[in-house]
C-alpha positions in Angstrom: -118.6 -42.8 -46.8 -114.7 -43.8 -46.9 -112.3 -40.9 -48.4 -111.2 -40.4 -51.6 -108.2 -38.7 -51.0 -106.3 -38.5 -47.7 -103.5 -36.6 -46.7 -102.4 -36.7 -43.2 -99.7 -34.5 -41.4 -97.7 -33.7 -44.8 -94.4 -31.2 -45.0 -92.6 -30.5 -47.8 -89.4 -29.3 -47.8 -87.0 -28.6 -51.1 -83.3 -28.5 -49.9 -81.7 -25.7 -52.2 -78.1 -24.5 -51.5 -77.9 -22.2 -48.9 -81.3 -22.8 -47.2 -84.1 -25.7 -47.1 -87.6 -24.4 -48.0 -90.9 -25.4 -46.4 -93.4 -25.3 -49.3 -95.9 -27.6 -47.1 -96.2 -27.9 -43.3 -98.5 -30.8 -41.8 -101.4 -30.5 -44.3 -104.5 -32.5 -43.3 -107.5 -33.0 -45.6 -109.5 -35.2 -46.1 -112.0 -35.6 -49.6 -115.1 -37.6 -49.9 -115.6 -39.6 -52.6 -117.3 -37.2 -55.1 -116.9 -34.3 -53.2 -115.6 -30.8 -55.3 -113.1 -29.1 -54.0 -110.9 -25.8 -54.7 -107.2 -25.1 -53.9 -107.1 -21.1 -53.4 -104.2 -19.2 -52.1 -101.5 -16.8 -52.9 -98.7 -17.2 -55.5 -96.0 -19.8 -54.0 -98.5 -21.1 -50.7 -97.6 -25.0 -52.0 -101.3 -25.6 -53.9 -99.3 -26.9 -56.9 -96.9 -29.3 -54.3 -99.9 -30.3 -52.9 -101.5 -31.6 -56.2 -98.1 -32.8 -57.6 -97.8 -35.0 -54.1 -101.7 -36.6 -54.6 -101.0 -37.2 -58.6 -97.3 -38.8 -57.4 -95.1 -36.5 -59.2 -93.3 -36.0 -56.0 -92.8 -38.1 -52.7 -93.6 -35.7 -49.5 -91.1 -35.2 -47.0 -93.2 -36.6 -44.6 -96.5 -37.0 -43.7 -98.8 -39.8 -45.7 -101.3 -39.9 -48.7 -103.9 -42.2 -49.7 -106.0 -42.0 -52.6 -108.3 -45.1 -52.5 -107.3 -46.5 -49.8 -103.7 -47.0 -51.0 -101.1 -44.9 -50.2 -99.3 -42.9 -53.0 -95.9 -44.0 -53.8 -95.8 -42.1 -57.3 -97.5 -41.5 -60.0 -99.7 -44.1 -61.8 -103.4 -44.8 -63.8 -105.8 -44.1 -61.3 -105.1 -40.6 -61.1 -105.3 -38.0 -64.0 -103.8 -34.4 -64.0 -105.2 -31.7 -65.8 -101.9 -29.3 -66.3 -101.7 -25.4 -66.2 -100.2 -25.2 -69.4 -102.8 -27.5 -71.6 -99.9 -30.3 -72.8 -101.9 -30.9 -76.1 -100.4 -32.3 -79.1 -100.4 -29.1 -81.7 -100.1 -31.1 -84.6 -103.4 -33.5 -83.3 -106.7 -31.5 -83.8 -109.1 -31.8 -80.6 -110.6 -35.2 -81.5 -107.4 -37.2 -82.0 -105.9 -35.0 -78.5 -108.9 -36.6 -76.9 -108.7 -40.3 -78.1 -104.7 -40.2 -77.8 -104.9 -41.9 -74.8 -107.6 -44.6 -75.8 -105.9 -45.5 -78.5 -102.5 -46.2 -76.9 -104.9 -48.7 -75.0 -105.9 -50.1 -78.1 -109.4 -49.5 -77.6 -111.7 -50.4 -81.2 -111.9 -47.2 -83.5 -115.5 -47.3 -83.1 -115.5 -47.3 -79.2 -112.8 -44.6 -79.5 -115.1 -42.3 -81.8 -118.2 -42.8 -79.2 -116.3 -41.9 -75.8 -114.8 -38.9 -77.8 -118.3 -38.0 -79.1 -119.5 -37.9 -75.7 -116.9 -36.2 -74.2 -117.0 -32.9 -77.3 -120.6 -32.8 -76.4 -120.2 -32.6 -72.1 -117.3 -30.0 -72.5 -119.3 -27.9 -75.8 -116.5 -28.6 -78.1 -118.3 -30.8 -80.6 -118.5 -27.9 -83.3 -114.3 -27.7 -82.4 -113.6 -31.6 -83.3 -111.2 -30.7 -86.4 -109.6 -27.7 -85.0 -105.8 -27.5 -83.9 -105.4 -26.4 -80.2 -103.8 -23.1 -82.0 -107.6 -22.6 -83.2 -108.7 -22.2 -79.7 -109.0 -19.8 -77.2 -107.0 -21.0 -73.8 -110.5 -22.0 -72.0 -111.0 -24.8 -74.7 -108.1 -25.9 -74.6 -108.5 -27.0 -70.6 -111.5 -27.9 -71.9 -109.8 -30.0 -74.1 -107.1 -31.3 -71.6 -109.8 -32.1 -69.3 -111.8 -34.5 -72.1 -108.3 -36.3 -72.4 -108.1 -37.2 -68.5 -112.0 -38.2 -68.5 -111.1 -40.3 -71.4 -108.7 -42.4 -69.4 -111.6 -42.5 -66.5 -113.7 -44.7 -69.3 -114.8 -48.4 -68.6 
């Protein structure tokens, strides 16, 4: 089975006046298609410069990363990030947060309405569908922020 994701021999380093710091030093991992896997470590150990590298946010200092067998260059469609703080829309309830991004693609309302159906009934959130992301408590709304990124997984 051909990786997923591959990083080989990455560093990170943020130059800041005064000093540079290393936030990753020649990180190799390698991630099977379909394979789960968990990012654990103390406060400041480079897990989030190590995600924002895969997703493209920002070019590693050295080193090399592939994601389907292209390397990563910067951000782009076929990779979704699920953020820390939820980045829902608070004036959208939890069914328009979830077809946002299907309807910026223009996809037919009833298409919209069925992959948003599905999604409120994997993540439990169907009986949530009108409520405002203020409604809910912080687990739902990664909840809901992960419905939005498997949205934009959708044939």
């Amino acid at each position: 089975m051909a990786d997923q994701i591959l990083v080989q021999h990455v560093h990170q380093v943020f130059n800041t006046p005064g000093q540079d710091i290393v936030a990753l030093q020649d990180i190799d991992l390698q991630i099977p298609q379909g394979q789960f896997v968990c990012l654990l470590g103390p406060s400041g150990c480079g897990k989030s410069t190590l995600l924002n590298a895969v997703a493209g946010f920002v070019l590693s200092s050295g080193g090399q990363i592939v994601v389907e067998g292209r390397p990563v260059t910067g951000p782009g469609p076929d990779r979704g990030m699920v953020f820390q703080e939820y980045a829902l829309f608070p004036w959208m309830t939890v069914g328009q947060n979830i077809a946002f991004g299907l309807e910026v693609q223009r996809w037919e309302r009833a298409r919209v309405n069925a992959k948003v159906d599905q999604l409120l009934d994997l993540l439990h959130l169907r009986d949530f569908r009108d409520r405002f992301p203020n409604e809910l408590s912080g687990g739902m709304r990664q909840r809901v922020a992960i419905a939005r990124v498997l949205a934009l997984d959708s044939p």
